[in-house]
Structures are given as structure tokens and as C-alpha cells.
SEFIZA-3560 file (N, C-alpha, C; in Angstrom, 3 decimals):
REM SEFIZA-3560
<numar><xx>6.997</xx><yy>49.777</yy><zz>-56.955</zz><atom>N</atom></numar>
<numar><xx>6.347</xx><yy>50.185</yy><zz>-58.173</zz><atom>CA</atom></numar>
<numar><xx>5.352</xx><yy>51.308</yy><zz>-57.903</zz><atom>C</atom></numar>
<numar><xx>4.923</xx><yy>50.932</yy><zz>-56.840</zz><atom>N</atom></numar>
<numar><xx>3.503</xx><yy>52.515</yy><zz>-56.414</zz><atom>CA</atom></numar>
<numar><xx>3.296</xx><yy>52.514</yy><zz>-55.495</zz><atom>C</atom></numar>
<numar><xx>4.868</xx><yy>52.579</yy><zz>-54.856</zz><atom>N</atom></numar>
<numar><xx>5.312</xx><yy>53.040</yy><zz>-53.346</zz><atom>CA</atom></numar>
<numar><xx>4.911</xx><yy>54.503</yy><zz>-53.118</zz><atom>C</atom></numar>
<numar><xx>5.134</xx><yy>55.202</yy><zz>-54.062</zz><atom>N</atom></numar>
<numar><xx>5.388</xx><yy>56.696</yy><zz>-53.491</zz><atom>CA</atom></numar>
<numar><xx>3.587</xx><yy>57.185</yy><zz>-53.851</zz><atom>C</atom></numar>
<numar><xx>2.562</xx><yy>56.062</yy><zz>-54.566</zz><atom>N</atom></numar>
<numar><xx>1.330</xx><yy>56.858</yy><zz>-54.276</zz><atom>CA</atom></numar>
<numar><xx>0.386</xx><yy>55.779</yy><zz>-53.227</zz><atom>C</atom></numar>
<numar><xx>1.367</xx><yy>54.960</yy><zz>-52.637</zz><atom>N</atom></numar>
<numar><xx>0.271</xx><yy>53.633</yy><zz>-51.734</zz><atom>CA</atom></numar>
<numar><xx>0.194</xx><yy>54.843</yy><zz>-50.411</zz><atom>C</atom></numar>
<numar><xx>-1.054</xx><yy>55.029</yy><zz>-49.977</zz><atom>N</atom></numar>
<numar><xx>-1.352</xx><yy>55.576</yy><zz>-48.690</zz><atom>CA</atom></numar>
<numar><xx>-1.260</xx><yy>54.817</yy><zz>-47.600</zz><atom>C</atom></numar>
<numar><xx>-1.320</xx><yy>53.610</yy><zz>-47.647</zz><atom>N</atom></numar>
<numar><xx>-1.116</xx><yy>52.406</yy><zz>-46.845</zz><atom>CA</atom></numar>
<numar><xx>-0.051</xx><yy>51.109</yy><zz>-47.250</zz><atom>C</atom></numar>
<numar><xx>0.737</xx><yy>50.070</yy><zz>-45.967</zz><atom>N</atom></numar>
<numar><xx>1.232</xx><yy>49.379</yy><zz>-46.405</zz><atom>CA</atom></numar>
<numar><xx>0.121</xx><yy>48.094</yy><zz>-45.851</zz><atom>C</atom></numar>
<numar><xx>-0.295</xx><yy>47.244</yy><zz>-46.786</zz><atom>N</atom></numar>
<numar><xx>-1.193</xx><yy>46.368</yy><zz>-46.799</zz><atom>CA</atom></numar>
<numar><xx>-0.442</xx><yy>45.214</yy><zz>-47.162</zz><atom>C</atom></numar>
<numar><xx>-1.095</xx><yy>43.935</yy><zz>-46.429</zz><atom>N</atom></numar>
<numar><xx>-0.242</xx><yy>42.326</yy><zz>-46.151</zz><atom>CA</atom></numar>
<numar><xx>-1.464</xx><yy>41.959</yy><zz>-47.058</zz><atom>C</atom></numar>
<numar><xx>-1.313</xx><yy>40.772</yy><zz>-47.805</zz><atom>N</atom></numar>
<numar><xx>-2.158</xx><yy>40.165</yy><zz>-48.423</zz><atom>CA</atom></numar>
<numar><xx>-2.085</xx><yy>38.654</yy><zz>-47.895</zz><atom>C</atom></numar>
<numar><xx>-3.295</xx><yy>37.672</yy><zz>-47.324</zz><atom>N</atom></numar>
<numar><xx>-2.723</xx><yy>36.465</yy><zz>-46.788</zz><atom>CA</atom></numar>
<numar><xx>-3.813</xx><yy>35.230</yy><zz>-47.868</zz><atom>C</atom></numar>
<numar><xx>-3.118</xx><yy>34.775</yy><zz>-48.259</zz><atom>N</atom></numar>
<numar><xx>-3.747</xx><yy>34.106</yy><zz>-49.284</zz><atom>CA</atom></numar>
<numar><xx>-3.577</xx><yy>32.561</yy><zz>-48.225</zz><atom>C</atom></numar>
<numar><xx>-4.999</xx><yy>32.063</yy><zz>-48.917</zz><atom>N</atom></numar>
<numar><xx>-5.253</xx><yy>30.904</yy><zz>-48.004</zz><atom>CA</atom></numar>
<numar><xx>-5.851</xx><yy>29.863</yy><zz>-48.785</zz><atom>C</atom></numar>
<numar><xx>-5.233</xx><yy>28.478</yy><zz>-49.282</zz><atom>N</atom></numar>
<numar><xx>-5.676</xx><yy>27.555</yy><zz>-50.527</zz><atom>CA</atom></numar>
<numar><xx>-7.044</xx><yy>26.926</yy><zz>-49.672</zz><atom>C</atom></numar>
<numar><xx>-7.980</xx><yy>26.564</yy><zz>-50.586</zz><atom>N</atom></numar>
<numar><xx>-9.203</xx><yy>26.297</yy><zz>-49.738</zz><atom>CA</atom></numar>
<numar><xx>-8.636</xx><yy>24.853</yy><zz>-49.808</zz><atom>C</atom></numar>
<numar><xx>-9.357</xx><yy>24.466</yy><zz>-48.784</zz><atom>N</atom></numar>
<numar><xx>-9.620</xx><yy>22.604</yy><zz>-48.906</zz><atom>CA</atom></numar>
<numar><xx>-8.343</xx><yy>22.144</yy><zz>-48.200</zz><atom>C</atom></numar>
<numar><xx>-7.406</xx><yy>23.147</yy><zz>-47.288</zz><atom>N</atom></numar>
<numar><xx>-6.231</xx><yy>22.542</yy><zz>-47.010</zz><atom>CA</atom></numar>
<numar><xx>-5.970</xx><yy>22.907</yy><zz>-45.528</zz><atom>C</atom></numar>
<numar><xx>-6.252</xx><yy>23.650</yy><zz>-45.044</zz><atom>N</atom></numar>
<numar><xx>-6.324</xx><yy>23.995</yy><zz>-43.501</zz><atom>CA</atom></numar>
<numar><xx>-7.660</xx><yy>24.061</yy><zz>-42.960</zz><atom>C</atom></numar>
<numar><xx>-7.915</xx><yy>23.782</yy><zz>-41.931</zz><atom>N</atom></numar>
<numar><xx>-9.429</xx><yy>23.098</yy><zz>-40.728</zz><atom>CA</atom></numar>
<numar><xx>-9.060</xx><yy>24.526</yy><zz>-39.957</zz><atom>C</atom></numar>
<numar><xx>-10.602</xx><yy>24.925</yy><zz>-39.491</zz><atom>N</atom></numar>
<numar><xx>-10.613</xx><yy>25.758</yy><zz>-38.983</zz><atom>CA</atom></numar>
<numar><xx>-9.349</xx><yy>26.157</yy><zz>-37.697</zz><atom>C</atom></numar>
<numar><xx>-9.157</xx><yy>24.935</yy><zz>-36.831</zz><atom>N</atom></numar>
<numar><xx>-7.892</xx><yy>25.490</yy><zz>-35.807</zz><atom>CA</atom></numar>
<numar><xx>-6.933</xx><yy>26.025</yy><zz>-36.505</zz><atom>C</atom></numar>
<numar><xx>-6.358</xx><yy>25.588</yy><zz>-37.824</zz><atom>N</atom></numar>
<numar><xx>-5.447</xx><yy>26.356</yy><zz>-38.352</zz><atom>CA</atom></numar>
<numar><xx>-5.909</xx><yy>27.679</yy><zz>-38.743</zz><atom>C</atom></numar>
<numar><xx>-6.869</xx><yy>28.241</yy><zz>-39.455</zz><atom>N</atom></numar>
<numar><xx>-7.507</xx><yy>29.893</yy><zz>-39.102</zz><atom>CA</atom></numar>
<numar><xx>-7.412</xx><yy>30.191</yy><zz>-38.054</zz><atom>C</atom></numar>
<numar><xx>-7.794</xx><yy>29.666</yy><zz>-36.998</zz><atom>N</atom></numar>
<numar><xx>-8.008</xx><yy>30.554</yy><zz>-35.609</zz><atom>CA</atom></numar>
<numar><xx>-6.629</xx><yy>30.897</yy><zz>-34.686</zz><atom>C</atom></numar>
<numar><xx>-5.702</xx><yy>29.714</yy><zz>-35.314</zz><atom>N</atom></numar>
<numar><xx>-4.131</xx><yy>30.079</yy><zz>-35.077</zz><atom>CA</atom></numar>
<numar><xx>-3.649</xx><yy>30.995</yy><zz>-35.525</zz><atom>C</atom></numar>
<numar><xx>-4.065</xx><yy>31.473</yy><zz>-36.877</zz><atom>N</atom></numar>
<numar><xx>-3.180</xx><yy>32.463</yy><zz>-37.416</zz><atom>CA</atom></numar>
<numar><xx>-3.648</xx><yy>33.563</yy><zz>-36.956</zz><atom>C</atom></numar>
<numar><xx>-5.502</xx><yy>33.507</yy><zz>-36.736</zz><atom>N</atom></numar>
<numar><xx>-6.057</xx><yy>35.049</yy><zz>-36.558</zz><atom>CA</atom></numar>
<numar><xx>-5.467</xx><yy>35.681</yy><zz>-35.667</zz><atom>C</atom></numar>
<numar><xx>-5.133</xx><yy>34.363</yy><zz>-34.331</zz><atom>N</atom></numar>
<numar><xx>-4.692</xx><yy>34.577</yy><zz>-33.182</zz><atom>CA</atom></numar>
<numar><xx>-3.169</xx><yy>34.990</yy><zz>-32.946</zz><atom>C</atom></numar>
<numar><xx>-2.565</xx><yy>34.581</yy><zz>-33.926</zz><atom>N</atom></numar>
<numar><xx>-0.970</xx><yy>35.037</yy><zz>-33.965</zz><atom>CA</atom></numar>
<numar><xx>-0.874</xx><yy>36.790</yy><zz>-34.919</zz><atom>C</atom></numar>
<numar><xx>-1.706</xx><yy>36.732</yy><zz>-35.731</zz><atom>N</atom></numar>
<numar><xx>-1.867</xx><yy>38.129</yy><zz>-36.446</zz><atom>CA</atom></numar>
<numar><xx>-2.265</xx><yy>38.987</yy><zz>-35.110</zz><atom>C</atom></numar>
<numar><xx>-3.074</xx><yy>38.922</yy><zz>-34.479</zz><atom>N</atom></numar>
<numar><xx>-3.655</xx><yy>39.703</yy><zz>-33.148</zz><atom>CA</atom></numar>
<numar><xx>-2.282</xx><yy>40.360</yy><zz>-32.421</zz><atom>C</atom></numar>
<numar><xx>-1.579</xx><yy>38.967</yy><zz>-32.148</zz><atom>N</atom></numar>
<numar><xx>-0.679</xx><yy>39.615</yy><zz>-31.305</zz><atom>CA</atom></numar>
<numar><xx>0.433</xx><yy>39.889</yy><zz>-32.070</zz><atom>C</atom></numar>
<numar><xx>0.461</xx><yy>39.910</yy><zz>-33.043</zz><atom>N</atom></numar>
<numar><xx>1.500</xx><yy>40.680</yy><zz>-33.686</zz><atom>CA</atom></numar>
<numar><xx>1.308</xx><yy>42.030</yy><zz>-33.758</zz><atom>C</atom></numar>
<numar><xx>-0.072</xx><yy>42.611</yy><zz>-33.911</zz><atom>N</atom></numar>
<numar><xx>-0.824</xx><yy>43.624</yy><zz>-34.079</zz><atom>CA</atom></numar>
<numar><xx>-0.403</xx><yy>44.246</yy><zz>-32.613</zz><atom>C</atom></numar>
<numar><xx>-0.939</xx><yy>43.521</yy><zz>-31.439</zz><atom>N</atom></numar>
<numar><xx>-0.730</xx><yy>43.800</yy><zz>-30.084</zz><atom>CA</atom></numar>
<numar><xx>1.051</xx><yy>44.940</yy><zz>-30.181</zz><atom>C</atom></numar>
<numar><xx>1.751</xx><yy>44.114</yy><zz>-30.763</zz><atom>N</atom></numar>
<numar><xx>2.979</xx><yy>44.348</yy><zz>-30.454</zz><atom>CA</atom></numar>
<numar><xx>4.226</xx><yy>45.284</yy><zz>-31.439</zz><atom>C</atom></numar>
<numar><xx>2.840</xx><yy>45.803</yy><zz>-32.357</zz><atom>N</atom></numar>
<numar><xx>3.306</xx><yy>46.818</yy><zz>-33.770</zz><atom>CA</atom></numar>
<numar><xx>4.375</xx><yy>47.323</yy><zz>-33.097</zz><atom>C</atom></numar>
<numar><xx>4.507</xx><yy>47.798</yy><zz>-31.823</zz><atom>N</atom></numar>
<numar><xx>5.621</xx><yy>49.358</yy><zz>-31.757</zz><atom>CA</atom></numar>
<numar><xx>6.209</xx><yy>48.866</yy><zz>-31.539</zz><atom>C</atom></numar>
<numar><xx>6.590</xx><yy>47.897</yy><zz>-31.409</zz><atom>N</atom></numar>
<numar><xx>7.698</xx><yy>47.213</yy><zz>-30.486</zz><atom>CA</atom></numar>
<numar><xx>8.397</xx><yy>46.444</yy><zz>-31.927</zz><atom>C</atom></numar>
<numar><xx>7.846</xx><yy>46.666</yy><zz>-32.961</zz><atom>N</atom></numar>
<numar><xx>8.544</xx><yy>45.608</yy><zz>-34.156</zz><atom>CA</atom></numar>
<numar><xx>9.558</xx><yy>46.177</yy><zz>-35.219</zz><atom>C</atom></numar>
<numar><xx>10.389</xx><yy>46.592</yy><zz>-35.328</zz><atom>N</atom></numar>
<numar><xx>11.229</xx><yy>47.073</yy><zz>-36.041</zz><atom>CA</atom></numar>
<numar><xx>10.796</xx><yy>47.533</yy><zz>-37.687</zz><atom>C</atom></numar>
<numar><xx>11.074</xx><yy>48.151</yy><zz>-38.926</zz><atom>N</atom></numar>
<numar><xx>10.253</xx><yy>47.877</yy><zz>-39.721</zz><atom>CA</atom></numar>
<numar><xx>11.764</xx><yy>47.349</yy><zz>-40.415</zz><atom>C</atom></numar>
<numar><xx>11.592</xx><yy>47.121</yy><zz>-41.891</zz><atom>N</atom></numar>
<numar><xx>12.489</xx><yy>46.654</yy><zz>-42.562</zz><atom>CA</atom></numar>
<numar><xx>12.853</xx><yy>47.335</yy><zz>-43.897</zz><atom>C</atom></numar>
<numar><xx>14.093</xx><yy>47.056</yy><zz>-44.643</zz><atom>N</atom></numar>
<numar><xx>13.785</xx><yy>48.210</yy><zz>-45.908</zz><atom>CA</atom></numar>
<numar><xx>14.012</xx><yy>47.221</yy><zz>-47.070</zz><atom>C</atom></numar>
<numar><xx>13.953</xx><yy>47.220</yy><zz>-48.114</zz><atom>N</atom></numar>
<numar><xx>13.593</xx><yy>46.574</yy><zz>-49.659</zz><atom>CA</atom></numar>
<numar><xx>15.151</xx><yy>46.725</yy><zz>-49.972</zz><atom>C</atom></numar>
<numar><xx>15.933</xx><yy>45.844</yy><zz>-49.775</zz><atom>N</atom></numar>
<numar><xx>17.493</xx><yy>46.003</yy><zz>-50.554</zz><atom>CA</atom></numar>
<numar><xx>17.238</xx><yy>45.039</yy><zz>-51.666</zz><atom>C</atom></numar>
<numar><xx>16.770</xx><yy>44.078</yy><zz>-52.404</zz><atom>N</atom></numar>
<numar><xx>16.667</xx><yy>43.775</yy><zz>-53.350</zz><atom>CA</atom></numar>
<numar><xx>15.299</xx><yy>43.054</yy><zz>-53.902</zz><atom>C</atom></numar>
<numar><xx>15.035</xx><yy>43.357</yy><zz>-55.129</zz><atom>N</atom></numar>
<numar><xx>13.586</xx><yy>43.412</yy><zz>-55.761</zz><atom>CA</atom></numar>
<numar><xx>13.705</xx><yy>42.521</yy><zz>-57.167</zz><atom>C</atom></numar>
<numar><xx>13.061</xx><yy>41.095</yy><zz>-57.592</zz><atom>N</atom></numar>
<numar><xx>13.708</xx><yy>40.773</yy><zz>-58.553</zz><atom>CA</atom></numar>
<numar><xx>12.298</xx><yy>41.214</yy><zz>-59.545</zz><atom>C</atom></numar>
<numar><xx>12.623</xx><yy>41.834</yy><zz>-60.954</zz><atom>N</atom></numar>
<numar><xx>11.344</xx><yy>42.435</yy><zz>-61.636</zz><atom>CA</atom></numar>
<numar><xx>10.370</xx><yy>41.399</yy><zz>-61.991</zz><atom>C</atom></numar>
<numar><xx>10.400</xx><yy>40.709</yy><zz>-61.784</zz><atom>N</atom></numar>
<numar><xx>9.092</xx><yy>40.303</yy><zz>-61.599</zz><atom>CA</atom></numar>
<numar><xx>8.541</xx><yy>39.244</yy><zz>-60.564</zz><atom>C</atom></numar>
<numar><xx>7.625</xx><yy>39.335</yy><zz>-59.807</zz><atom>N</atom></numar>
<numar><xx>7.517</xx><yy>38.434</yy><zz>-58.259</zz><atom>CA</atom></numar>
<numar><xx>8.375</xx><yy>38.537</yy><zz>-57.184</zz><atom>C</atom></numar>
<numar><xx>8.154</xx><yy>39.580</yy><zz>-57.111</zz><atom>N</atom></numar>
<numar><xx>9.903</xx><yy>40.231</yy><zz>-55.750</zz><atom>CA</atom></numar>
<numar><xx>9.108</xx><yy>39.622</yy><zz>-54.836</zz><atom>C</atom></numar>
<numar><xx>8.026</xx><yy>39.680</yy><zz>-54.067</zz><atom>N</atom></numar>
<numar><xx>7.867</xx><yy>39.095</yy><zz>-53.030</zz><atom>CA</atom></numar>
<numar><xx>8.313</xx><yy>37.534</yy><zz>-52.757</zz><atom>C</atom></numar>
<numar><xx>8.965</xx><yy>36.677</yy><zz>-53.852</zz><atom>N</atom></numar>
<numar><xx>9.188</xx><yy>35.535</yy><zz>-53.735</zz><atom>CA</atom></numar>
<numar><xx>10.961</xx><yy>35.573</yy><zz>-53.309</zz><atom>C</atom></numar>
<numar><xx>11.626</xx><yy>36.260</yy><zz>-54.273</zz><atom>N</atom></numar>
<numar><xx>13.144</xx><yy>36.400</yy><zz>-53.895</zz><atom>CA</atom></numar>
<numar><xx>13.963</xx><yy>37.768</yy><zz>-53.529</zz><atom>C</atom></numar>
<numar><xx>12.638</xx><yy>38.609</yy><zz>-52.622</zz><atom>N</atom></numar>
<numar><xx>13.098</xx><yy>39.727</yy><zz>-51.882</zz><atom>CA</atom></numar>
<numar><xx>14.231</xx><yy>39.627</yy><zz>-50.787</zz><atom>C</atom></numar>
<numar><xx>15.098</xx><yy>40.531</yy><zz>-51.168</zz><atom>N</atom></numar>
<numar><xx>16.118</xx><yy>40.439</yy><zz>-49.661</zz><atom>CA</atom></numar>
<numar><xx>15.480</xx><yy>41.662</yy><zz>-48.780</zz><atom>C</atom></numar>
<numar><xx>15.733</xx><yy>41.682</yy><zz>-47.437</zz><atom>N</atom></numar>
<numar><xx>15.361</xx><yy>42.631</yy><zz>-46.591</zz><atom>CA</atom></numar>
<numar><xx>16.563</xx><yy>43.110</yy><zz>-45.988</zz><atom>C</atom></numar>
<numar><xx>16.155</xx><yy>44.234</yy><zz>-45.133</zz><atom>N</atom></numar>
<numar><xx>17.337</xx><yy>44.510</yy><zz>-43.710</zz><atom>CA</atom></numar>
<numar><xx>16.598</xx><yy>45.120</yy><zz>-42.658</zz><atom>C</atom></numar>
<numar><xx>16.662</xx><yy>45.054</yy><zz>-41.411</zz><atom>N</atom></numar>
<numar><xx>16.280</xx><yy>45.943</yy><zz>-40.872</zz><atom>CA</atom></numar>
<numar><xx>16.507</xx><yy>47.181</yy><zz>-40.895</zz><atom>C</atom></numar>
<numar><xx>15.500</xx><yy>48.303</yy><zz>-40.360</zz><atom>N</atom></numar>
<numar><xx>15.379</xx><yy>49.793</yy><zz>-40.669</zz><atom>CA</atom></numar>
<numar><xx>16.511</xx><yy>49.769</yy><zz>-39.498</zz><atom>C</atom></numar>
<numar><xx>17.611</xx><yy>51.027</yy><zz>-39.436</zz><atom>N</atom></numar>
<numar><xx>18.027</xx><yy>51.602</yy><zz>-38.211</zz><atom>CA</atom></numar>
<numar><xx>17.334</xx><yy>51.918</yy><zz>-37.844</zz><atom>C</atom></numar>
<numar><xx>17.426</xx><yy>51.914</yy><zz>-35.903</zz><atom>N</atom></numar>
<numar><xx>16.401</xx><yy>52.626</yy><zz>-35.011</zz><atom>CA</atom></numar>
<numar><xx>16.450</xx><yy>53.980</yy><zz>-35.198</zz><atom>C</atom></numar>
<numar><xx>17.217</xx><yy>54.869</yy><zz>-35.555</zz><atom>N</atom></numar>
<numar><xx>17.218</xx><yy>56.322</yy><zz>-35.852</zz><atom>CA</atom></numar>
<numar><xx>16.722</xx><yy>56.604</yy><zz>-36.335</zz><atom>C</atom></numar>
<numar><xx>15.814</xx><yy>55.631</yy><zz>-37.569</zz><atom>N</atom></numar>
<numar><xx>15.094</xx><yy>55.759</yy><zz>-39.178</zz><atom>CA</atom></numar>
<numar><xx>13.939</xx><yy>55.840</yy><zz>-38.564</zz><atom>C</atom></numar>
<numar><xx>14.100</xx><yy>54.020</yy><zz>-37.851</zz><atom>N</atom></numar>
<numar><xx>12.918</xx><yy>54.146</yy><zz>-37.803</zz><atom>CA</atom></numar>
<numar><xx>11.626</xx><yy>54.559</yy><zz>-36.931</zz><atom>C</atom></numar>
<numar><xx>12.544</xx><yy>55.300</yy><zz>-36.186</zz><atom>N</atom></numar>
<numar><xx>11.891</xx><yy>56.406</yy><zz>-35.194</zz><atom>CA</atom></numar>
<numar><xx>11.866</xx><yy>57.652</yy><zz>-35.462</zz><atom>C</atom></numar>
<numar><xx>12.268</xx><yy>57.949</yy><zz>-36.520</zz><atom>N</atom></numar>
<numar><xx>12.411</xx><yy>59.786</yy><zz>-36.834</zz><atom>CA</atom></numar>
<numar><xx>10.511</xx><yy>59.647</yy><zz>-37.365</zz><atom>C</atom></numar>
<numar><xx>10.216</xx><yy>60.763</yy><zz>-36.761</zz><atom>N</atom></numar>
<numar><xx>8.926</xx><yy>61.219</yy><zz>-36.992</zz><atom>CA</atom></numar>
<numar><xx>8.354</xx><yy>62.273</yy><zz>-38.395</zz><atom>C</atom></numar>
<numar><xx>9.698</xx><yy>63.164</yy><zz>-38.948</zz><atom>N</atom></numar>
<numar><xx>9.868</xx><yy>63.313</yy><zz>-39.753</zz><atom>CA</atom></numar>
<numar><xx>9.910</xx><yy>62.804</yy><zz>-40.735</zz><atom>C</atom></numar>
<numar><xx>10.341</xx><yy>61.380</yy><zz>-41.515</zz><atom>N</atom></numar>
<numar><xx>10.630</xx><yy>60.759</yy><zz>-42.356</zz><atom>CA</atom></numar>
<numar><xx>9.646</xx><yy>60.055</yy><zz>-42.480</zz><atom>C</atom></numar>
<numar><xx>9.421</xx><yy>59.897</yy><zz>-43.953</zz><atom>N</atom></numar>
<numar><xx>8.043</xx><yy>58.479</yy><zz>-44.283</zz><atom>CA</atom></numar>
<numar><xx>8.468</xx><yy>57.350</yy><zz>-44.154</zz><atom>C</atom></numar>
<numar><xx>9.593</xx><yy>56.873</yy><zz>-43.470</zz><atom>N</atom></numar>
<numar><xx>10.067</xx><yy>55.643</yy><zz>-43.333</zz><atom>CA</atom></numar>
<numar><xx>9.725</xx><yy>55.492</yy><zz>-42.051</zz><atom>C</atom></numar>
<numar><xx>9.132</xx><yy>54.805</yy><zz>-41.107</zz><atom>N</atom></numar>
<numar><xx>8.155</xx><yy>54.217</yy><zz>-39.859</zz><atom>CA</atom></numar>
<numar><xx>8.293</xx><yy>52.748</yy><zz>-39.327</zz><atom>C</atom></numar>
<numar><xx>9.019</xx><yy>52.334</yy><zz>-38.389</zz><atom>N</atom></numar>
<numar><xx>8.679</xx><yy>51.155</yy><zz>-37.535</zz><atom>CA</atom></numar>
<numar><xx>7.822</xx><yy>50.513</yy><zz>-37.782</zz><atom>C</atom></numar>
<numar><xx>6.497</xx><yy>51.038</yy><zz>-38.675</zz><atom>N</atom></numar>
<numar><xx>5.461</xx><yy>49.706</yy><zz>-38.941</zz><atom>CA</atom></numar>
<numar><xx>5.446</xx><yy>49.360</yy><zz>-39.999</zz><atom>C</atom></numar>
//
């Protein structure tokens, strides 16, 4: 929807209060870290299907080709 003016791709992590104890935060911070650690190494993915309203619930994905998603030229990027 406001792909072509987002300057950034941003994760949103929603977290219900009253239901996870701190070790469960410090697990995830700690698994986000090394995911972070390991950005280049992660393939990115592309949007093959979007349902209009709440796509993030019944989105299909694919992975990017490595050709894609290594061309330096293209706004399409490995991360």
C-alpha cells in the first residue's frame, strides 16, 4: 500500500501484557540480536499474495532469487 514511499522496512512485535515473564523477553531480545547478527546471510523474500484486508495474517511469500537479491542496483535487497 506505501511501499513505494516507506524509506524503511520496519517489523512491528506486539507483545499481550500479563502473559509472558521476563525470560520470555530476554529470549526473544536475544534471538532478534542474532538474527540481526546474521542480516547478510538471510535471504529476503517477495509478497506473492496479499489478501485486502490483514495480509499480514494470510500472506504467501517466496524467496527473493540470489541474483535479485544481490543486485546492488535494484531496490529489491537481501534484508
Amino acid at each position: 500500500m506505501f511501499a513505494a514511499a516507506a524509506h524503511m522496512d520496519l517489523v512491528r512485535l506486539a507483545i499481550p501484557r500479563r502473559v509472558y515473564t521476563q525470560s520470555h523477553i530476554d529470549y526473544v531480545v536475544e534471538m532478534i540480536l542474532e538474527v540481526w547478527k546474521h542480516r547478510d546471510g538471510i535471504p529476503g523474500m517477495r509478497l506473492t499474495y496479499e489478501a485486502p484486508f490483514l495480509r499480514h495474517f494470510t500472506a504467501h511469500l517466496e524467496p527473493l532469487p540470489v541474483a535479485v537479491a544481490l543486485n546492488s542496483d535494484s531496490s529489491i535487497t537481501a534484508r
